[in-house]
Every structure is written in structure tokens, then in C-alpha cells.
Steps between C-alpha positions, in 0.01 A plus 500: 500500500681845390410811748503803424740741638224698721392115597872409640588835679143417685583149586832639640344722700256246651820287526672752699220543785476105492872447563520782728178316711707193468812621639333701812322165565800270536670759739187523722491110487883417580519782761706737298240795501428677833142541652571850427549463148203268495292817671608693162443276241103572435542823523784459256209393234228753552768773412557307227143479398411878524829579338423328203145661523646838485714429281204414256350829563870695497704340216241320303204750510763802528328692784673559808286402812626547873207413645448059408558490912153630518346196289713284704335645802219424393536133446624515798221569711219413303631148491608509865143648577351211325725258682404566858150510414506180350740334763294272647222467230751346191802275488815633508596416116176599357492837687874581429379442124199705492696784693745542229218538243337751675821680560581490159126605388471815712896624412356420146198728562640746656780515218229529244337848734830617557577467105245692382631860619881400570585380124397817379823658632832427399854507664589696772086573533388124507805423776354772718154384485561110567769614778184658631256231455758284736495725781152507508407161445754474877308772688166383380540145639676629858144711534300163471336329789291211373394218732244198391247326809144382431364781357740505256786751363543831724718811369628809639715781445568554839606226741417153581274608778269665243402172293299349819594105476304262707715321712594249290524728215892472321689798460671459159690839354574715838613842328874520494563244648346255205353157514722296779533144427495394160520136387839385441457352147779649298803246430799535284374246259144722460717793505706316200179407301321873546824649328476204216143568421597864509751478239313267292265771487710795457749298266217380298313784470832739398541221190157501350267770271426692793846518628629642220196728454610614883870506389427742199251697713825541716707597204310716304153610661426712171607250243306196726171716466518583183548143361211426680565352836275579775757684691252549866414139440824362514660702794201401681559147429866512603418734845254202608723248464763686664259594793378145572854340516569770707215342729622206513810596604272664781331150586853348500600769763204479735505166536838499631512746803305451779407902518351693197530873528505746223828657587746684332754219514335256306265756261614845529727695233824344637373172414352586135869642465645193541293268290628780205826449609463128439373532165773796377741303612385159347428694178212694393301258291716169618258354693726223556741782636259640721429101682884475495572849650231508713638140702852613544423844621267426755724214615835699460446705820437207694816318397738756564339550848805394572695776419332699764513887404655442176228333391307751322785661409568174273106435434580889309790377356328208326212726398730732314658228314204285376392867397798574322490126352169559343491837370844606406491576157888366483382166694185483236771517194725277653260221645349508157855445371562218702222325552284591184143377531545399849504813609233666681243689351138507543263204496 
């Protein structure tokens, strides 16, 4: 069977994240990988996940978002929400399953509402806008107080006193201080498989019609509309997509911590600076780059703990260099030099 050369560099890819699973595994099962490491390993994969989402939106679409943390907030709680509702109504498994697809659906929805006004900008404009969509997608979820009992669902806007529980009503989102007590389904290996599915998605998506219909939307917005291509339809299309892995990402997240709170650590600027980080670095448009960059920069800091205060210096370092690496225009001439097709490029 001949594949193509779009077919290959996506089986290497998929190869890469297997191998990679493979390789973490043995060291966890021969006693080579410390409980620590272990601790980081899922959330090694759902920064992989939403990198590769924004990379979709960023270097495939061609619009620069700083504000994907938002969608992953709110797979994050929606699917958490669900979850401790459901905790004693649904088995484990089948409520884990039907979490991440409501995750997913409501980062998809609110993608599509948040689409509608933020793709009309451009640039600098459209950055500002989802940076602001972020920060209040955070605030809005540390006002909540929602509790469930026999009469059902209770809000308020004010405090948990307010809602008026019986007294064996269930206090689920407590304001700021989010939904305590999540079930502990995330794994590596579902970690492994979200980011799979993800790229089969992404990967697939970037090689067919409406790929390239995105890709020359991203090129050329005047040429793409005038030979006919539904220009709003298609940047919908890929800011949906992008949104709902971006949710699952989420799911992955709050199922592996046992406290949920909007904060600015996990969902505020800071964060949606780093994700962008990843995917510069990995290369804008490599989604395989962005998987790649993502693991060994969130693990870097970590491994040079040992360092002690040098260790950011070094983490730096490293960041300059793999910048450097991909984007010096010498590098470019000479890695294409060297390694001719091999080199990197965009998927």
C-alpha cells in the first residue's frame, strides 16, 4: 500500500505520542519514574491537547487567540458540574464518558457565540477581545453559587447562604472556591487517547477540502472570497473545533485535581501565554511541533528542579534556543540545506 506523504508525516506523528506513552509506561512500571513525575504526566497531555487546539485556531486558521483558556474553563466545570451531580446516580465509566461530551458540547457552543462578533476583528483587535473573553469567563464562574437538593437546582450571585438547601441539599460550585471533590477519572493512558483523537481530528481536518479552504482563507482572505469560498463559514468551522478540543483539555484537567477553582493560575492571561508559547515554539502551523514542544516545556522545569535557582535561568536558556532553532532565517536555509524535505515546515 503506497501513502501519501501527508498520510506518513501523520502516522509519524501518531507514532511519536505512542512511543512516547510507551516509554513513560515502562519507567513507571520498573521504578525508574518518580511519583512526582507520575503527578505530571496527565497534565503533561491536556497541555498538549489545548496546544494543538490553538494551534488550529493560530497557525492553521491564522487568527491569533489568547483567550482558548476560557473554553478550557469551561469544559472544565461544566463537566466537573455534571460529574458531582451524577456521582452516585451513574457508573464511573459511563459518567466520565458522558462528561467529556458535554464538556466538549458547551466549549463547542460557546465557541460558536463567541465566533460570531470576535472573527469579525483581526490581529491585534481579535487578541484583545478573546484575552477578554478569558478573564471573564474566570470571574463569572468565582461569582457562582449553585447547589442541587430535592427541589432541584438553586443559583445565586451572592453566597451559598442565599440558595436555601434543605439539609440534605449538595452544595456543588461554592463561588471561588469551585466545585471541591471531583472524581478522579483522568489517567495517563485517557490523557494519551484524548490527544490522539485530537490530532486525528486536527490532522485530518488540516489535509482535506476544508482544510485547505481554511489554509487559503489564512493566506489570502481577498483572493479565498473571491474564488468563492465561504470565508465566515470556514473560520467558524475551524474556531469550533478549536474551542471544543480546548474543552476537552478542560475535562482532562478537572478530573485530575481534587479542587476546581477558576483561578488565575490555571485560566488567567499567564496561562493563555503559555499555551502560545508552546505552539511558537513548536512552530506555528506544526501541530506535531506544538504536541512535541508543549511535553518538554512543561516537563523541563521540573527536571532541572535540580539545579535549584539556576533553574529558570536554564528553562530561558532553552527557550531562546528552540526559538532561535525554528525561526532563524540562517537555521531555515541551512536545515533546508541539510536535511532537505525533512525539514520542518508546516503540516
Amino acid at each position: 500500500m503506497n501513502l501519501t506523504k501527508k498520510s506518513k508525516d501523520n502516522l509519524i506523528t501518531y507514532g511519536i505520542v505512542v512511543a512516547a506513552y510507551v516509554i513513560f509506561q515502562i519507567l513507571s512500571v520498573t521504578g525508574n519514574l518518580s511519583s512526582h513525575m507520575k503527578g505530571l504526566l496527565v497534565p503533561m497531555t491536556y497541555y498538549a491537547v489545548i496546544a494543538v487546539a490553538l494551534n488550529l485556531c493560530v497557525g492553521i486558521l491564522g487568527e491569533l487567540s489568547i483567550g482558548h483558556c476560557g473554553f478550557m474553563c469551561i469544559g472544565a466545570f461544566t463537566s466537573a458540574f455534571f460529574s458531582k451531580v451524577t456521582e452516585n446516580t451513574l457508573p464511573s465509566a459511563l459518567r466520565f464518558v458522558l462528561a467529556f461530551v458535554i464538556g466538549i458540547a458547551i466549549s463547542a457552543l460557546f465557541g460558536f457565540l463567541i465566533g460570531i462578533p470576535v472573527l469579525r476583528l483581526k490581529g491585534d483587535y481579535l487578541a484583545i477581545v478573546t484575552l477578554a473573553f478569558g478573564e471573564i469567563i474566570k470571574n463569572v464562574i468565582n461569582a457562582f453559587y449553585i447547589g442541587i437538593d430535592g427541589k432541584g437546582v438553586h443559583f445565586s450571585l451572592k453566597n451559598s447562604m442565599e440558595l436555601g438547601l434543605e439539609p440534605d441539599g449538595q452544595l456543588i460550585v461554592n463561588g471561588a472556591m469551585g466545585i471541591t471533590g471531583t472524581p478522579h477519572n483522568s489517567s495517563f493512558t485517557v490523557g494519551i487517547i484524548v490527544l490522539l483523537l485530537s490530532l486525528f481530528v486536527v490532522l485530518n481536518l488540516v489535509n482535506s477540502r476544508d482544510g485547505r479552504a481554511i489554509m487559503a482563507v489564512r493566506d489570502n482572505y481577498i483572493a479565498a472570497e473571491a474564488t468563492g469560498i465561504n470565508v465566515t463559514r470556514y473560520k467558524m468551522m475551524a474556531f469550533i473545533i478549536s474551542a471544543a478540543i480546548a474543552g476537552a483539555a478542560g475535562v482532562l484537567f478537572s478530573h485530575n485535581i481534587t479542587t476546581l477553582t477558576a483561578s488565575s493560575q490555571y485560566f488567567g492571561y499567564n496561562a493563555s501565554i503559555m499555551i502560545l508559547v508552546y505552539v511558537v515554539l513548536g512552530g506555528i502551523g506544526n501541530i506535531r511541533g506544538s504536541v512535541i514542544a508543549a511535553c518538554i516545556l512543561y516537563l523541563l522545569p521540573e527536571l532541572l528542579r535540580g539545579f535549584s535557582t539556576y533553574r529558570m535561568l536554564i528553562y530561558s536558556i532553552v527557550l531562546i534556543v528552540m526559538m532561535i532553532v525554528n525561526w532563524s532565517p540562517k537555521v531555515i536555509e541551512f536545515r533546508k540545506r541539510t536535511f532537505g524535505k525533512f525539514s520542518l515546515k508546516r503540516q
